[in-house]
C-alpha positions in Angstrom: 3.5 1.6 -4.4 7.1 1.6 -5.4 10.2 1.3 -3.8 13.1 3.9 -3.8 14.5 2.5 -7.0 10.9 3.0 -8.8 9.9 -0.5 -8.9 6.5 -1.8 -7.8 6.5 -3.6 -4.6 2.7 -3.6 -3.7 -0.6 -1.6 -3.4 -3.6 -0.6 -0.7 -7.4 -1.8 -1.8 -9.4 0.5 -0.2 -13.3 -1.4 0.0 -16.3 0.7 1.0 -20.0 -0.7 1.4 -23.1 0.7 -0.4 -23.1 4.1 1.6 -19.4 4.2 0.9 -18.6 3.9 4.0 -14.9 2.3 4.6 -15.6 -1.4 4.4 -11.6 -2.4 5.1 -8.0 -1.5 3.6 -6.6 -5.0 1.9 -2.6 -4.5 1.2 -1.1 -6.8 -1.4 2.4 -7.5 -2.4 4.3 -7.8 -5.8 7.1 -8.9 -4.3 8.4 -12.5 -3.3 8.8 -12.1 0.7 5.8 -10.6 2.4 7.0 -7.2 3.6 7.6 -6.7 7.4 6.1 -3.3 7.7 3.9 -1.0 6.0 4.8 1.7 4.1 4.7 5.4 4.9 3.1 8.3 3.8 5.4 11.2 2.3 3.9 14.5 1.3 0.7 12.5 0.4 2.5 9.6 -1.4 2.8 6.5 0.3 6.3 5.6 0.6 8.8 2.3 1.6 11.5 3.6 3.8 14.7 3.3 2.6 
C-alpha cells in the first residue's frame, strides 16, 4: 500500500488454509509509528486517506 505521495507505508497478508478457505488478514507496516486506522478501498485499490 502507498501513501498519497507514492511511498510504501504497509501491506495486507491474506492466509487461507488447505481448502483455501480465508485463514486471517495479517496487516503490516513499513513505517516507524503503527498506523491508527486502516486504509481504504478506492475503485478497488486500497488507499490511506489523505
Amino acid at each position: 500500500m502507498y501513501d498519497a505521495s507514492g511511498s510504501g507505508v504497509g501491506m495486507i497478508l491474506v492466509w487461507t488454509d488447505r481448502a483455501a478457505t480465508l485463514a486471517a488478514l495479517e496487516f503490516a507496516w513499513v513505517t516507524d509509528e503503527m498506523p491508527t486506522s486502516l486504509p481504504v478501498v478506492v475503485d478497488g485499490w486500497l488507499s490511506w486517506p489523505s
